[in-house]
Biopython code that builds the backbone (N, CA, C, O; Angstrom):
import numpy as np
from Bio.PDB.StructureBuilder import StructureBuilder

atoms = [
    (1, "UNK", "N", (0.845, -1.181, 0.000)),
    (1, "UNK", "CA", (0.000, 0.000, 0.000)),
    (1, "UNK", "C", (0.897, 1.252, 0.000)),
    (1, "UNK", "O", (1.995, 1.111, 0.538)),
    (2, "UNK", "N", (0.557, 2.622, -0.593)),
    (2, "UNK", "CA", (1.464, 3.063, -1.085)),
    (2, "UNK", "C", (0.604, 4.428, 0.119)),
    (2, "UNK", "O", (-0.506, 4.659, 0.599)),
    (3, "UNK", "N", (2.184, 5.083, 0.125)),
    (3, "UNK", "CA", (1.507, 6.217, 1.545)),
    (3, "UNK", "C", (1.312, 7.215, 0.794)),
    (3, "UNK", "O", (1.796, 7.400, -0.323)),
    (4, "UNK", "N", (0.226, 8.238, 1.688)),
    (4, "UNK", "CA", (0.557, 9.505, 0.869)),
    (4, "UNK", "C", (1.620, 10.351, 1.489)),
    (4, "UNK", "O", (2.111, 10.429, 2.615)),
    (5, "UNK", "N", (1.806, 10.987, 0.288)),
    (5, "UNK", "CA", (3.070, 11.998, 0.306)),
    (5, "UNK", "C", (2.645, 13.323, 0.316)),
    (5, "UNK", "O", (2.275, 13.872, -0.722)),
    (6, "UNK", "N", (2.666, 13.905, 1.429)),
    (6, "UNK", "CA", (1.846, 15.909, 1.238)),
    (6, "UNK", "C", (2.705, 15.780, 0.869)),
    (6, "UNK", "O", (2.558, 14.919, 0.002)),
    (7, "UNK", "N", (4.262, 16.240, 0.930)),
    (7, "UNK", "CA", (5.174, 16.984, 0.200)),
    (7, "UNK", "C", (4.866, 17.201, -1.263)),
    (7, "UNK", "O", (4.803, 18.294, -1.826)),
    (8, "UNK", "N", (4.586, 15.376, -2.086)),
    (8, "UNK", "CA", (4.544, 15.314, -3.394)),
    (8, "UNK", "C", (3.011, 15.616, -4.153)),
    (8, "UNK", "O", (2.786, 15.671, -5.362)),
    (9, "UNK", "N", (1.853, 15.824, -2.780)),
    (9, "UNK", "CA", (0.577, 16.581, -2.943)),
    (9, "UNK", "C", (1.059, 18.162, -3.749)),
    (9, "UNK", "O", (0.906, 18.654, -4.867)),
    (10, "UNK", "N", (1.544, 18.467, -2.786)),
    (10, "UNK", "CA", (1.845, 19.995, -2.119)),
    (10, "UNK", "C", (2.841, 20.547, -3.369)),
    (10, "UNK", "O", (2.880, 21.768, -3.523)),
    (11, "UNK", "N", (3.750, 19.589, -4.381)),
    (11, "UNK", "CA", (4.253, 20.248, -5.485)),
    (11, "UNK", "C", (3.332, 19.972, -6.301)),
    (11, "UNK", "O", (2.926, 21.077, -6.660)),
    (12, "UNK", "N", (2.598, 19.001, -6.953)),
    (12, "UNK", "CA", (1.851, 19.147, -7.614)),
    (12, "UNK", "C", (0.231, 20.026, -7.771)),
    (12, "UNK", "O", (-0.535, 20.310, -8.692)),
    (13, "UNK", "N", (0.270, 20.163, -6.757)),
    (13, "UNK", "CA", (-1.030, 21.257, -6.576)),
    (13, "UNK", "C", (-0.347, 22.699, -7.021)),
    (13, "UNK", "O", (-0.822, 23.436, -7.885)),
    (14, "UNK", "N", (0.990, 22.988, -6.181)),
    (14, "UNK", "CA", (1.951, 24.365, -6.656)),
    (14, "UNK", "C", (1.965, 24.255, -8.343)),
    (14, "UNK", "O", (1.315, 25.121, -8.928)),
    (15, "UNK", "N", (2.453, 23.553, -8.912)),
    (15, "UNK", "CA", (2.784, 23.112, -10.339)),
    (15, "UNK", "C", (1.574, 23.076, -10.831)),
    (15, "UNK", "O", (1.703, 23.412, -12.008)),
    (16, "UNK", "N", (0.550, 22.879, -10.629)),
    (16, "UNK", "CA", (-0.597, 23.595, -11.522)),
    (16, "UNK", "C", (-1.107, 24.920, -10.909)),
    (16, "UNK", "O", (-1.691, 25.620, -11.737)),
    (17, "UNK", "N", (-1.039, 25.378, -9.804)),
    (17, "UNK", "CA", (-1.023, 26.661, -9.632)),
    (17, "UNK", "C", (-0.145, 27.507, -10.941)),
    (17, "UNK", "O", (-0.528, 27.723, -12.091)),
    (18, "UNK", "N", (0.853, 27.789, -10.429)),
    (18, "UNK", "CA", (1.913, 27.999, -11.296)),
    (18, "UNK", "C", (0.870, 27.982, -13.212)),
    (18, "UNK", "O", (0.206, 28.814, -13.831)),
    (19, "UNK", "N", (1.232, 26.766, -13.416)),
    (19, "UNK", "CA", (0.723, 26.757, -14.881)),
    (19, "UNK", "C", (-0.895, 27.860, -14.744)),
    (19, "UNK", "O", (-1.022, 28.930, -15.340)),
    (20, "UNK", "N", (-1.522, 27.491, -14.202)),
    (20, "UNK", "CA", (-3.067, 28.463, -14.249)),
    (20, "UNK", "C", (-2.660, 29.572, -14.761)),
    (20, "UNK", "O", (-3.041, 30.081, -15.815)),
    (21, "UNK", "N", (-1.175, 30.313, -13.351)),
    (21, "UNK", "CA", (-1.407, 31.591, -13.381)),
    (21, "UNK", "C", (-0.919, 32.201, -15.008)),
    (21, "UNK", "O", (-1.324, 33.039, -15.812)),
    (22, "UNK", "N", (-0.077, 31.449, -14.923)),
    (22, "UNK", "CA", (0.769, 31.634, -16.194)),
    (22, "UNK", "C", (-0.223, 31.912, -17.748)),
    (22, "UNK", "O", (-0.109, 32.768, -18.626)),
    (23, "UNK", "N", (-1.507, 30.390, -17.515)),
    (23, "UNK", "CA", (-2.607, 31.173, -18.408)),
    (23, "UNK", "C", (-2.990, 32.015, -18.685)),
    (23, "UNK", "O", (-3.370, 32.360, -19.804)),
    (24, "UNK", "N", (-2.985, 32.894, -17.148)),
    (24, "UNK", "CA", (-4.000, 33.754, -16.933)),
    (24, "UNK", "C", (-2.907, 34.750, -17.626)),
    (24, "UNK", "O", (-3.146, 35.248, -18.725)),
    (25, "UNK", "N", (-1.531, 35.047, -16.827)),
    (25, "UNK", "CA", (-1.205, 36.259, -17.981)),
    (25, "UNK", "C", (-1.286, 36.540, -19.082)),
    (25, "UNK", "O", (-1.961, 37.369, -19.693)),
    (26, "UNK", "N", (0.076, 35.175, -19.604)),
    (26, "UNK", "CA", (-0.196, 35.233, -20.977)),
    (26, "UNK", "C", (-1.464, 35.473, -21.971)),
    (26, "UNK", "O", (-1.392, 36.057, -23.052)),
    (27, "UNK", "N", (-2.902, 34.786, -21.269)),
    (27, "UNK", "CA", (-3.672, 34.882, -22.296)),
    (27, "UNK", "C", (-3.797, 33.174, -23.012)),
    (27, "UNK", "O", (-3.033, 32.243, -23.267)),
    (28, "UNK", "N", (-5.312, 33.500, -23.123)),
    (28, "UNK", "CA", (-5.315, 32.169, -23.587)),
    (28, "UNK", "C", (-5.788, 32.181, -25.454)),
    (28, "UNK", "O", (-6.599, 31.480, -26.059)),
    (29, "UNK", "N", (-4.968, 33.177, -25.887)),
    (29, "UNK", "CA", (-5.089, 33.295, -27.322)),
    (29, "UNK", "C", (-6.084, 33.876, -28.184)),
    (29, "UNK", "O", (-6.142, 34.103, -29.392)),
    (30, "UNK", "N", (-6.849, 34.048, -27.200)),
    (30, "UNK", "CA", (-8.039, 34.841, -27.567)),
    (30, "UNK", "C", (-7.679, 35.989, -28.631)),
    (30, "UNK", "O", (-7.220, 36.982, -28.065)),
    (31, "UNK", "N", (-7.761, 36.099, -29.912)),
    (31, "UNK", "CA", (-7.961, 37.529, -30.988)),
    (31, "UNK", "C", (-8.662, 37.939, -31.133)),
    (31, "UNK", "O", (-9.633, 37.344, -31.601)),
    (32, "UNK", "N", (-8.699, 39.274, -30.838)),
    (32, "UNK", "CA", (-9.753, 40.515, -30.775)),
    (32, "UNK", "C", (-9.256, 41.292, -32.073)),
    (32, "UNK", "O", (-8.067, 41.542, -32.266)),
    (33, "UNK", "N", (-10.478, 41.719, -33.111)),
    (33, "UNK", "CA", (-10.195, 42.500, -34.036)),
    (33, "UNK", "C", (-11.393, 43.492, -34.068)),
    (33, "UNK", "O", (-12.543, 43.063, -34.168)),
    (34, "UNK", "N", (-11.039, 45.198, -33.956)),
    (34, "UNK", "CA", (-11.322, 45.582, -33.551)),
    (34, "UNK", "C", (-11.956, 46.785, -34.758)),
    (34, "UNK", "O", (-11.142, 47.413, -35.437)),
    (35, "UNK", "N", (-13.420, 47.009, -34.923)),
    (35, "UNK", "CA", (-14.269, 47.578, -35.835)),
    (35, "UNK", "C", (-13.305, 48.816, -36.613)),
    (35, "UNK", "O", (-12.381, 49.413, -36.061)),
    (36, "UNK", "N", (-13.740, 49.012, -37.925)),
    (36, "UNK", "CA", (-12.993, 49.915, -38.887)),
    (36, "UNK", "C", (-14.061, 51.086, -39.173)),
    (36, "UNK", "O", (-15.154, 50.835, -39.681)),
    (37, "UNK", "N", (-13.679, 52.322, -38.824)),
    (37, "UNK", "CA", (-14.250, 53.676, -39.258)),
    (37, "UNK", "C", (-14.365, 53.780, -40.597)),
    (37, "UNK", "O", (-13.650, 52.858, -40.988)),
    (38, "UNK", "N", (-14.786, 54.286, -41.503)),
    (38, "UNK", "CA", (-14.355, 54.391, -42.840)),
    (38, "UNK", "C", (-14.526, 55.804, -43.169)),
    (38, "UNK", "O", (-14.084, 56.449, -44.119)),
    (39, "UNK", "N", (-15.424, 56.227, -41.965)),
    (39, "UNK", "CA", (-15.854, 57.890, -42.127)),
    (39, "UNK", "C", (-15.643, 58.494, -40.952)),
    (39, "UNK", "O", (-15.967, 58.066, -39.844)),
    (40, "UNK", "N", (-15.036, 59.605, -41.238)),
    (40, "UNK", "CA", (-14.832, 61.016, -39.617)),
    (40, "UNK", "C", (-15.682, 60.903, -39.002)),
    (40, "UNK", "O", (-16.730, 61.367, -39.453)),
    (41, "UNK", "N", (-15.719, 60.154, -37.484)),
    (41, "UNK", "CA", (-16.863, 59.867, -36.787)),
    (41, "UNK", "C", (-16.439, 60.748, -35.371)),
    (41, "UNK", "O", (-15.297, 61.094, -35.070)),
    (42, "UNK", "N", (-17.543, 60.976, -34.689)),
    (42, "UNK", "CA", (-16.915, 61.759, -33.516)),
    (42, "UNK", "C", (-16.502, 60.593, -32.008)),
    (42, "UNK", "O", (-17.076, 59.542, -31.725)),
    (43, "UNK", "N", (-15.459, 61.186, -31.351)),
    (43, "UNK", "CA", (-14.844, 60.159, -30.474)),
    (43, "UNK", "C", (-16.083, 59.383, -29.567)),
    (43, "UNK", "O", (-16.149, 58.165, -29.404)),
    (44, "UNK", "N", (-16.988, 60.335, -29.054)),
    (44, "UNK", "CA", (-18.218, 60.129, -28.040)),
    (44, "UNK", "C", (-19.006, 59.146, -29.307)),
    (44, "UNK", "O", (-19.590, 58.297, -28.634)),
    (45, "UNK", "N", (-19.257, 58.893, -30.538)),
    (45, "UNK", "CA", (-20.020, 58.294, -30.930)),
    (45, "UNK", "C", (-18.849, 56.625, -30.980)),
    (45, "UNK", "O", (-19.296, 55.501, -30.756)),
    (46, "UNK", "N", (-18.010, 56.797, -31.175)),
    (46, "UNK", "CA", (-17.122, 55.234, -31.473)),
    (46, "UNK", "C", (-17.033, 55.020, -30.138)),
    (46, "UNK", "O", (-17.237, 53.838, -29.860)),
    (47, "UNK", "N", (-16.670, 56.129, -28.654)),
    (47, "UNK", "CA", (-16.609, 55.403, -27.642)),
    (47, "UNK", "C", (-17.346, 55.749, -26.179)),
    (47, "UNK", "O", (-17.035, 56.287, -25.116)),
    (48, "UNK", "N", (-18.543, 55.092, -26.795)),
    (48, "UNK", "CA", (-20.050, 55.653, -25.563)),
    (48, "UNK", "C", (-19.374, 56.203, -24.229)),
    (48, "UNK", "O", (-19.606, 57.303, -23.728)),
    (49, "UNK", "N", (-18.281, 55.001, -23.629)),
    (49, "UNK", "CA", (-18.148, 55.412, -21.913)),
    (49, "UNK", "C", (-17.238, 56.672, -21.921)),
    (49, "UNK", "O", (-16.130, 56.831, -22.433)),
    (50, "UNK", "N", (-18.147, 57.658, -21.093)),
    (50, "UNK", "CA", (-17.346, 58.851, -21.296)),
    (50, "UNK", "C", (-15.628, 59.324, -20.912)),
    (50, "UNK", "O", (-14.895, 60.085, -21.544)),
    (51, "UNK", "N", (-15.349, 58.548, -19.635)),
    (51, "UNK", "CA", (-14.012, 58.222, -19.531)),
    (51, "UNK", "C", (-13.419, 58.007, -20.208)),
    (51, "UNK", "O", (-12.530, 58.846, -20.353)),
    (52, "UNK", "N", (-13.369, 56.670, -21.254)),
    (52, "UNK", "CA", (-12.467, 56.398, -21.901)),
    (52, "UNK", "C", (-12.682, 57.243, -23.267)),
    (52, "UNK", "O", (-11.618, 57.295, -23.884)),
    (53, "UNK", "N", (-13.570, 57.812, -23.821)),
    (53, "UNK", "CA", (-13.853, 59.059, -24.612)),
    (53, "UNK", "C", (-12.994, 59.699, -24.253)),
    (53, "UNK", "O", (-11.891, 59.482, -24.753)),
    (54, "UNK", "N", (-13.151, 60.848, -23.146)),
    (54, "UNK", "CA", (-11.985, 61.608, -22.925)),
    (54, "UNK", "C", (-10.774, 61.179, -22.896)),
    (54, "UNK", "O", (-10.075, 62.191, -22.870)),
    (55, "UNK", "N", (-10.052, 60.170, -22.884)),
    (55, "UNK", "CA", (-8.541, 59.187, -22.547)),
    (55, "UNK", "C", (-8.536, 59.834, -23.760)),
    (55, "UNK", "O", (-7.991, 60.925, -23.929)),
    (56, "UNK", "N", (-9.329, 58.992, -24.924)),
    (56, "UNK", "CA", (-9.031, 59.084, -26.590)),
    (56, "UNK", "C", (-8.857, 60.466, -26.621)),
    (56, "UNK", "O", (-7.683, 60.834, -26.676)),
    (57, "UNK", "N", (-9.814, 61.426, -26.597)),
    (57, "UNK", "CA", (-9.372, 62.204, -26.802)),
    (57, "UNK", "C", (-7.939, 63.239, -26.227)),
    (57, "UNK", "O", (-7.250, 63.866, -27.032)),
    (58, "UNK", "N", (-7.770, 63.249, -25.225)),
    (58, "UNK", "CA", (-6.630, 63.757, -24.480)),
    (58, "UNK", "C", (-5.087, 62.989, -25.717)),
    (58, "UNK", "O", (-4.450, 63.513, -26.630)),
    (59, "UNK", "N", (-5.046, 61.707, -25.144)),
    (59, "UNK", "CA", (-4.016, 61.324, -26.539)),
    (59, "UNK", "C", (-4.151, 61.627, -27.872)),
    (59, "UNK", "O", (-3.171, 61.435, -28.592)),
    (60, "UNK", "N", (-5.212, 62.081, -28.368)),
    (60, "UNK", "CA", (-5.256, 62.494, -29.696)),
    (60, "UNK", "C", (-5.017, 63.870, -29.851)),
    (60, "UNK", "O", (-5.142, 64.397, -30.957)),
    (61, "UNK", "N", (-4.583, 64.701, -28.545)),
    (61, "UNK", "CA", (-4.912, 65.953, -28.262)),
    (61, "UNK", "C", (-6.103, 66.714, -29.299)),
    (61, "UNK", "O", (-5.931, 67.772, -29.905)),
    (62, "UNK", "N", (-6.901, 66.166, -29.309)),
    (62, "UNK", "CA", (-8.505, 67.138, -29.541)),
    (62, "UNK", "C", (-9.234, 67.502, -28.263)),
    (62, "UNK", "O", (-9.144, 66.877, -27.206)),
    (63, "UNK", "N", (-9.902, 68.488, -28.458)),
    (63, "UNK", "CA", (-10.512, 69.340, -27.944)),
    (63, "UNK", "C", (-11.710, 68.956, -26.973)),
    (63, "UNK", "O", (-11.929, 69.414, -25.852)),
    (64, "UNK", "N", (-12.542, 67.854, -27.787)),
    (64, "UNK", "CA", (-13.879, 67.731, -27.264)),
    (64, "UNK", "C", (-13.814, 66.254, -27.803)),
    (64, "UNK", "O", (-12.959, 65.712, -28.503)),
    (65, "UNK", "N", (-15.004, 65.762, -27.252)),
    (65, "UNK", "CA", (-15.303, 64.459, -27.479)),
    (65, "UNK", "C", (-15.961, 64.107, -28.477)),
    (65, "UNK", "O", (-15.983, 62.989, -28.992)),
    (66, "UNK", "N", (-16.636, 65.239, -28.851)),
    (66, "UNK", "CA", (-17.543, 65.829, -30.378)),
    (66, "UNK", "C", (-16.689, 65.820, -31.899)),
    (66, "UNK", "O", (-17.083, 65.891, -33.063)),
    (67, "UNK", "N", (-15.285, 65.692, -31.252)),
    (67, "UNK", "CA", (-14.700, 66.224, -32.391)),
    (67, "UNK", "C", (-14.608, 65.183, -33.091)),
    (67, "UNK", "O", (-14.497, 64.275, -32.267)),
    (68, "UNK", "N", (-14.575, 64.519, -34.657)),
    (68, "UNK", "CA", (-14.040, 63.713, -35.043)),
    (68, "UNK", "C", (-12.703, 63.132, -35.334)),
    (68, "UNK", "O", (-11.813, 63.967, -35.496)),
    (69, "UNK", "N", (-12.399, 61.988, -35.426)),
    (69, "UNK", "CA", (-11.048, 61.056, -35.450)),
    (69, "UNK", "C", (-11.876, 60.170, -37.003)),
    (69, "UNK", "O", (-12.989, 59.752, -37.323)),
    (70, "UNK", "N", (-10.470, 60.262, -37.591)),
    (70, "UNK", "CA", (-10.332, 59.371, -38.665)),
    (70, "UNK", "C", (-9.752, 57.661, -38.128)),
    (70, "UNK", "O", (-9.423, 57.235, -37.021)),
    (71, "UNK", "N", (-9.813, 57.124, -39.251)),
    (71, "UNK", "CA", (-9.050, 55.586, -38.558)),
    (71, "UNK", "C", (-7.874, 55.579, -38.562)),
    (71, "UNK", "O", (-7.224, 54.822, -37.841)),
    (72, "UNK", "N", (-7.168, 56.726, -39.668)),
    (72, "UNK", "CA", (-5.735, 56.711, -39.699)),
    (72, "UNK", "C", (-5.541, 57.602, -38.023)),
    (72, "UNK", "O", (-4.443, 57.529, -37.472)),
    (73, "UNK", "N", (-6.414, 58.202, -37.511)),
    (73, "UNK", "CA", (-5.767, 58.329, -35.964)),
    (73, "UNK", "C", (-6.100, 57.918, -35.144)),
    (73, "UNK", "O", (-5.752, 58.464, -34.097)),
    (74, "UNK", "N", (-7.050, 56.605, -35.052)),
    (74, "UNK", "CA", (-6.943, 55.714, -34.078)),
    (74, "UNK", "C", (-5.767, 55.281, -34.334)),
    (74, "UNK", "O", (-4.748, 55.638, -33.742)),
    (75, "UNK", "N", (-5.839, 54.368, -35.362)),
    (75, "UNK", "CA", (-4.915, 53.631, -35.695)),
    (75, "UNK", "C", (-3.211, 54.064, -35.054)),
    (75, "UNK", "O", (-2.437, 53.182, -34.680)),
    (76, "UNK", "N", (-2.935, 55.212, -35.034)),
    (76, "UNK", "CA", (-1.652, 56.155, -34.847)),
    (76, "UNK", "C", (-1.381, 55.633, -33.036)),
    (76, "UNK", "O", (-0.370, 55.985, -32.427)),
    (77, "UNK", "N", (-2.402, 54.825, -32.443)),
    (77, "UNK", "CA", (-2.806, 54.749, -31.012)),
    (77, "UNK", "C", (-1.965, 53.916, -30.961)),
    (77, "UNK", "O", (-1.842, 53.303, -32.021)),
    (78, "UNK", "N", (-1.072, 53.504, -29.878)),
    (78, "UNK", "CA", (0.007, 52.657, -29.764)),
    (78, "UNK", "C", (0.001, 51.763, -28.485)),
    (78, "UNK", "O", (0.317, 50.577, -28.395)),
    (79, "UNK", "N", (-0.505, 52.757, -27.363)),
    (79, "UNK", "CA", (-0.566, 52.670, -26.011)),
    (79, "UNK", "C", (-1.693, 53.623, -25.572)),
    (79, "UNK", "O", (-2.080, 54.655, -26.121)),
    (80, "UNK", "N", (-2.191, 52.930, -24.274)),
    (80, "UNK", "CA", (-4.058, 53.570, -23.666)),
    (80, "UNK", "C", (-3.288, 53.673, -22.032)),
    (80, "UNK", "O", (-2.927, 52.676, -21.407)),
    (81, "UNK", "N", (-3.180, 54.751, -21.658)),
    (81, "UNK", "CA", (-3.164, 54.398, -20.049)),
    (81, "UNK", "C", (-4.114, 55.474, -19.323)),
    (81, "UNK", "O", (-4.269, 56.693, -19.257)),
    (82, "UNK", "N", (-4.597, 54.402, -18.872)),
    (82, "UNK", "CA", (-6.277, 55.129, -18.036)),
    (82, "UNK", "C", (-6.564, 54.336, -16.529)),
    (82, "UNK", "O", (-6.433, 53.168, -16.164)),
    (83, "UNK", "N", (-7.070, 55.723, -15.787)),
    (83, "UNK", "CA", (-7.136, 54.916, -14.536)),
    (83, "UNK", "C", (-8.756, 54.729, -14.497)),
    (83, "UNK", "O", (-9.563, 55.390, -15.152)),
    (84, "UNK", "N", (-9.093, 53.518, -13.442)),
    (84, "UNK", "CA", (-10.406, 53.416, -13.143)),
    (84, "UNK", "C", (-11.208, 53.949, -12.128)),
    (84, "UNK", "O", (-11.350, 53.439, -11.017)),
    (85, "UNK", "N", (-11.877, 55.271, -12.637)),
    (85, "UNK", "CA", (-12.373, 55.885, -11.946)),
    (85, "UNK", "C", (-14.358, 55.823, -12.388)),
    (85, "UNK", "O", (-14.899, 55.368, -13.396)),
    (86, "UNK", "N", (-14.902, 56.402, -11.300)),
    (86, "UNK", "CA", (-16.184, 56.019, -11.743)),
    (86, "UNK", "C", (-16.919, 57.084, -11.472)),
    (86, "UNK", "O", (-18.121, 57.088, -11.739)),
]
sb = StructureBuilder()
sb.init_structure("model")
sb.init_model(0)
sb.init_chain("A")
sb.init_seg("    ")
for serial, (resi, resn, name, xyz) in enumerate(atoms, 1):
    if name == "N":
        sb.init_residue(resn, " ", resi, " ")
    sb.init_atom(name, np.array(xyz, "f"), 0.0, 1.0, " ", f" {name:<3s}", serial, name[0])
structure = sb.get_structure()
């Protein structure tokens, strides 16, 4: 009869811990492709939540949320850093 081993519990439970988390950063491959403007649309109409409206706009340095963005200046978007506020 064979004993149990916590020790050899206790790495293998760690060792799929470990792997989970690792899912979780990386990502589990999921591709997101993300809708195409074709016409000068205004920022508040492509991005309802008003927060992140204003983000866009502030990096695009425009004025208002009214204003329009082409796709060639989303597109120009490289990096988003926004805090979560409500």
């Amino acid at each position: 009869k064979e004993k149990h081993n916590p020790r050899r519990k206790y790495c293998l439970i760690s060792g799929l811990a470990i792997i989970f988390s690792l899912w979780i950063i990386i990502g589990n491959g999921a591709k997101v492709q993300a809708e195409t403007i074709t016409v000068s649309t205004p920022i508040k109409q492509i991005f309802p939540d008003d927060a992140f409206a204003e983000t866009i706009k502030d990096n695009l340095k425009k004025k208002s949320v009214t204003d329009a963005v082409t796709q060639n200046e989303l597109n120009s978007i490289d990096q988003i850093i926004a805090n979560n506020s409500d």
